[in-house]
C-alpha positions as CSV (number, residue, x, y, z in Angstrom):
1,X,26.6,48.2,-19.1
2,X,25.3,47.5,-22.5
3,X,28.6,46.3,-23.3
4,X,28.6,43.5,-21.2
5,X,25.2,42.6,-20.7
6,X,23.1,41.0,-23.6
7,X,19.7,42.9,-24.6
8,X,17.4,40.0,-23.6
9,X,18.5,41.1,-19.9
10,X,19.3,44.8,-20.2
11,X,15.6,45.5,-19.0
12,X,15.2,42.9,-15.9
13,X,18.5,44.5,-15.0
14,X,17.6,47.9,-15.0
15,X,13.9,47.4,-13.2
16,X,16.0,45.9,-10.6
17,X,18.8,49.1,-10.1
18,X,15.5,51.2,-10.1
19,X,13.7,48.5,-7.4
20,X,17.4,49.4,-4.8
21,X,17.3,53.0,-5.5
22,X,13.4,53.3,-4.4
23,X,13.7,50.7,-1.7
24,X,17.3,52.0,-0.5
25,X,17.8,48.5,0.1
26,X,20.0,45.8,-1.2
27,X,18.8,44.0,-3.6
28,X,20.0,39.7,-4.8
29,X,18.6,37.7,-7.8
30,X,19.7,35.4,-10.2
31,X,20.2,36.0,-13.7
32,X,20.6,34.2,-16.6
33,X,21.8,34.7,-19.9
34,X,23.1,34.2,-23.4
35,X,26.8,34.9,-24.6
36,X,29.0,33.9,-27.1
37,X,30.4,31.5,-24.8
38,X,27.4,30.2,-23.7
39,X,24.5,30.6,-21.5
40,X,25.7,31.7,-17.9
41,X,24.0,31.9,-14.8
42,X,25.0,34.8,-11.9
43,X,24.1,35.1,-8.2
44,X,23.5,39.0,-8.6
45,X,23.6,41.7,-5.6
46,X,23.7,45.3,-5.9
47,X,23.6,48.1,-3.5
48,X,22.8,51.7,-3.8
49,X,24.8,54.2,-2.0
50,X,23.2,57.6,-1.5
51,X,25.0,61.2,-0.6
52,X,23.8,63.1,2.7
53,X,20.5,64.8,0.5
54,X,19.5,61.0,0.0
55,X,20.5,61.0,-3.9
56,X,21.9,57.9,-5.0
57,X,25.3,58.2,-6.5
58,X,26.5,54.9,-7.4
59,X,25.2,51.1,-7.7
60,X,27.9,49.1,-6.5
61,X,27.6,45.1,-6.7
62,X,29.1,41.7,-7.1
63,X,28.3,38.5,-9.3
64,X,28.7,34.9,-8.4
65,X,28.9,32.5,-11.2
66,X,26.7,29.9,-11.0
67,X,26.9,28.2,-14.1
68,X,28.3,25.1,-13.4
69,X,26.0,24.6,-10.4
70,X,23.3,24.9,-12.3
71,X,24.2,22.6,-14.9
72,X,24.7,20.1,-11.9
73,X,21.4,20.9,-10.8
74,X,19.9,20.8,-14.4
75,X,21.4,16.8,-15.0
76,X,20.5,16.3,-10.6
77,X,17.0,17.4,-11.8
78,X,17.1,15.0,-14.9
79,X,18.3,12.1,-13.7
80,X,15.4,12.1,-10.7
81,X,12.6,12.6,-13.3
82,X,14.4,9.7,-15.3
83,X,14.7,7.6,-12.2
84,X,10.8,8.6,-11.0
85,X,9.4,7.1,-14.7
86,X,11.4,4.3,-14.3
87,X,10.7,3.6,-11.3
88,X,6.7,4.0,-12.1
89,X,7.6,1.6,-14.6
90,X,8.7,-1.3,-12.7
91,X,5.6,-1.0,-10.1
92,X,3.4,-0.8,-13.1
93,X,5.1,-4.0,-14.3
94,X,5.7,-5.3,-10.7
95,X,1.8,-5.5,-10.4
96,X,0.7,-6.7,-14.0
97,X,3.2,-9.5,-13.5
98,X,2.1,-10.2,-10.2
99,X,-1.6,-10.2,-10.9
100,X,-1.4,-12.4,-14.3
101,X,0.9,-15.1,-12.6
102,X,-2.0,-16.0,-9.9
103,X,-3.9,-17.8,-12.3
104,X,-1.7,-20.5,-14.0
105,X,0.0,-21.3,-10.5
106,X,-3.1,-21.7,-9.2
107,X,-3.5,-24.4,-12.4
108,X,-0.3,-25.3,-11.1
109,X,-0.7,-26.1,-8.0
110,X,-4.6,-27.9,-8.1
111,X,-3.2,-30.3,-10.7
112,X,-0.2,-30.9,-9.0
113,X,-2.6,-32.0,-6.0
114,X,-5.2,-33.8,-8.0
115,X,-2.1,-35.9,-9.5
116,X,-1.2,-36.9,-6.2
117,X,-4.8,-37.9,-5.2
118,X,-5.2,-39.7,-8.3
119,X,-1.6,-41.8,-8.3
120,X,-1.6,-41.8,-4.6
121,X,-2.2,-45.5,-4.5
122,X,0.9,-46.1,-7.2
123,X,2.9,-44.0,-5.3
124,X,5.7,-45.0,-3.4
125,X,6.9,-43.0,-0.2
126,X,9.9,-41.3,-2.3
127,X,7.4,-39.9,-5.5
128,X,4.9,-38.6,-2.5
129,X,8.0,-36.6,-1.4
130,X,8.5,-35.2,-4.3
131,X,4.7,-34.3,-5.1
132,X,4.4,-32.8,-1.6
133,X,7.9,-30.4,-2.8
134,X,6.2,-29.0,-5.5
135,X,3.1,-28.2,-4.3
136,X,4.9,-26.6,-0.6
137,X,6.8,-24.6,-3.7
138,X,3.9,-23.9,-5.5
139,X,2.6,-22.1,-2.0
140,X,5.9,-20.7,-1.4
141,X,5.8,-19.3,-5.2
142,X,1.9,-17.8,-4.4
143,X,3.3,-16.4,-1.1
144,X,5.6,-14.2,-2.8
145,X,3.4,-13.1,-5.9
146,X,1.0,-12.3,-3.3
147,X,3.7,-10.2,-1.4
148,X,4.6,-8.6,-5.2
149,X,1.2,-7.7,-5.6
150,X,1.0,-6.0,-2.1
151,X,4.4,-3.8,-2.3
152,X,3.3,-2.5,-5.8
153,X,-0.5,-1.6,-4.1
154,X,1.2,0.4,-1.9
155,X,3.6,2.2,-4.3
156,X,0.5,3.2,-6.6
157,X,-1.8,4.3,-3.4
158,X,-1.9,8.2,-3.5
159,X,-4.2,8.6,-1.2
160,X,-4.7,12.0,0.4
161,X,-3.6,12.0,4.1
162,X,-6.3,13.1,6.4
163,X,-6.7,13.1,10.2
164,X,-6.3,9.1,11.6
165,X,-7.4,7.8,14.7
166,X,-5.4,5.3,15.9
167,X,-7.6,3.9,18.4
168,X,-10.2,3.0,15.9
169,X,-7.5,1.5,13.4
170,X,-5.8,-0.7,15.9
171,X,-10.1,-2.1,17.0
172,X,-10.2,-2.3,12.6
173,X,-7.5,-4.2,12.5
174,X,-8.3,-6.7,15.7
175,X,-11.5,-7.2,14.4
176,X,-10.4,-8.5,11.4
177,X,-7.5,-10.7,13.0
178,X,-10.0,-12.2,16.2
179,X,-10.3,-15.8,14.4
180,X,-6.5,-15.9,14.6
181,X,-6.4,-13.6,17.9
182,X,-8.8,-16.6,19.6
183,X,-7.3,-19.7,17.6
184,X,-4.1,-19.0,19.2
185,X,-5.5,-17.7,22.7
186,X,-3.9,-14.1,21.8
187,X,-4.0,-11.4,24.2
188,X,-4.1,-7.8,22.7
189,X,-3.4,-4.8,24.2
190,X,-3.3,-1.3,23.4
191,X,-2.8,2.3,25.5
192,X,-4.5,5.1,24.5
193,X,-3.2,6.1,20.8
194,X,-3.4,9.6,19.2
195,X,-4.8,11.0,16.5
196,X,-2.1,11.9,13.3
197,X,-2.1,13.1,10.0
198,X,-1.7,10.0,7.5
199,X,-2.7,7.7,4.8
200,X,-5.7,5.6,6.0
201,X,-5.6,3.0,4.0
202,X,-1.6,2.3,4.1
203,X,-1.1,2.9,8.4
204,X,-4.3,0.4,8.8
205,X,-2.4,-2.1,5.9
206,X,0.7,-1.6,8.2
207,X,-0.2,-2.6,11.3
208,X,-2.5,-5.1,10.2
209,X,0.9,-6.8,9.1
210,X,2.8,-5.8,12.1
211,X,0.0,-7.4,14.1
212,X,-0.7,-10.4,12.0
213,X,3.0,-11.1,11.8
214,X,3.1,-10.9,15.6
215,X,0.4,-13.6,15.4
216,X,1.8,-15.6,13.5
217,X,5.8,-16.1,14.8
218,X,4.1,-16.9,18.1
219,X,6.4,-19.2,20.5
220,X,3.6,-22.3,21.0
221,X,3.0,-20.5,24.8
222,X,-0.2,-18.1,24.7
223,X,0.8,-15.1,22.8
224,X,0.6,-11.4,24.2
225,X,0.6,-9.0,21.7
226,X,0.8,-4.9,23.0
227,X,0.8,-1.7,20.8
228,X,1.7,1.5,21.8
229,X,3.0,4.7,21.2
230,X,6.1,6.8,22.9
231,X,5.6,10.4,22.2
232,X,8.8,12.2,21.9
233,X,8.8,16.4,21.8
234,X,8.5,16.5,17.6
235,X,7.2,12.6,16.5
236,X,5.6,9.6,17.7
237,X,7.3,6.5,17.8
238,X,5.0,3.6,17.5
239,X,5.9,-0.2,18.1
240,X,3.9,-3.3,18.7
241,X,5.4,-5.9,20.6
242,X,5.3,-9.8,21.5
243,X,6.7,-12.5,23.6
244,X,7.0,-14.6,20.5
245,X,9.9,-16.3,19.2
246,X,12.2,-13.0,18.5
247,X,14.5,-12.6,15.6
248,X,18.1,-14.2,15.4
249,X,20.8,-10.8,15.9
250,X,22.8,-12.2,13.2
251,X,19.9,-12.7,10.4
252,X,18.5,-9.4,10.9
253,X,20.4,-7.7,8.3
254,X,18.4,-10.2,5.6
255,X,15.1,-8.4,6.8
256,X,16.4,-5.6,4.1
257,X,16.4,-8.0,1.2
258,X,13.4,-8.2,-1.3
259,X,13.3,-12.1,-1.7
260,X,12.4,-13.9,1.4
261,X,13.6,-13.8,5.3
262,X,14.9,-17.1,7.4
263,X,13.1,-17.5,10.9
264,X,15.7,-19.9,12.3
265,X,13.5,-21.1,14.8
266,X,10.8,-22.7,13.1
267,X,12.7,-22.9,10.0
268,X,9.5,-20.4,8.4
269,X,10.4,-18.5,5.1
270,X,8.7,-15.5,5.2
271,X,8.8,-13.0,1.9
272,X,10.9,-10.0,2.6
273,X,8.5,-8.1,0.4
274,X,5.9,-8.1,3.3
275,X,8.4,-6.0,5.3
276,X,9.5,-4.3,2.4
277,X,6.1,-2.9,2.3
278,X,6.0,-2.0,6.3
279,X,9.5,-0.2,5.5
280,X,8.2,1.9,2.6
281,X,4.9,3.0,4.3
């Protein structure tokens, strides 16, 4: 044995011959080591085999070379850590971006409509246009930092989950919506929800947008808005539901994008990034 295993490992090998002898049992590790070829990594397992007075008189075993898995799992195991920094990186920069372009578009914009106030009188119908453009991009342009700002809050929350009660969540989050639930004559209803294991902050951020987009995509009738829960034998599957104006089959698939999502309908451009934020919570 010493001439084919290396010294660093002659001892871990022998503690584990003397480990099948007094346990009689079979025994499976992995071992790694150092040869002039390389380092080489083995799926070990050795069993003792004992004569009818119970003295053992052999070891027989088998190795399994795992080298080149491991150096698969090694890169696998490198290229996620590389990929988790970088990714930290681009929230981090997602967020400073985010938060230091609100201030000179706000500039931006209040300029653009204190011009328009100003000139209004020396303004003919076309250069009016073209003020009102700007300052609807200018919104459009907040909208979407705005949404920024919102998807990196909720890649940097780590909060600890803890027990959540739905029902008390759902009251949160109609509280803070009933100017909008009684501007547009919304009636909200919810069945008894359970009590999981989750974020806080994020599940309330959730379906405070799944609720206030529900609000807002309402079809000009008087809006019903229910939330529920279907409990299935291993999850609950939640969903809150409208009669609003529904979602076009054929522009679904832009929902998965990160830069802004069509409503047909009412010709609305929403920022994807919103439901990029419900998809990642």
């Amino acid at each position: 044995m010493k001439d084919i295993l290396p010294e660093t490992s002659m001892n871990h090998v022998m503690e584990k011959y003397k480990e099948a002898i007094e346990t009689k049992k079979i025994v499976c590790w992995e071992e790694t080591a150092d040869y002039p070829a390389g380092r080489l990594t083995g799926a070990v397992s050795i069993a003792p085999i004992f004569d009818e007075a119970g003295n053992c008189i052999k070891i027989i075993g088998s190795v399994h070379d795992l080298t080149e898995r491991k150096k698969a799992e090694e890169k696998l195991t490198k290229y996620a850590e590389e990929l988790e920094s970088s990714n930290k990186e681009l929230e981090h920069f997602a967020y400073a971006a985010s938060h230091d372009l609100q201030e000179p578009l706000r500039m931006i914009s209040s300029f653009l409509n204190l011009l328009g106030k100003k000139l209004n009188s020396h303004l003919d119908d076309t250069s009016r246009q073209y003020i009102d453009f700007a300052i609807d991009g200018a919104e459009r342009m907040k909208s979407l930092i705005m949404a920024l700002l919102e998807y990196s809050r909720v890649s940097a929350n780590k909060e600890k989950f803890t027990k959540v009660d739905l029902n008390e969540v759902v009251r949160y989050v109609t509280n803070i919506l009933e100017e909008n639930i009684k501007k547009n004559s919304t009636l909200v209803t919810y069945k008894f929800l359970p009590v999981i294991t989750a974020n806080k902050t994020l599940i309330t951020h959730l379906f405070l947008n799944l609720v206030n987009n529900a609000l807002k995509y309402h079809n000009g009738e008087q809006s019903e808005i229910e939330i529920g829960t279907i409990e299935e034998s291993t999850r609950y599957i939640f969903y809150v539901k409208d009669n609003g104006i529904g979602i076009d089959q054929n522009f679904l698939i832009r929902y998965s994008l990160f830069f802004n999502v069509c409503i047909p309908k009412k010709n609305i451009q929403e920022p994807a990034l919103v439901w990029q934020s419900a998809k990642k919570l």
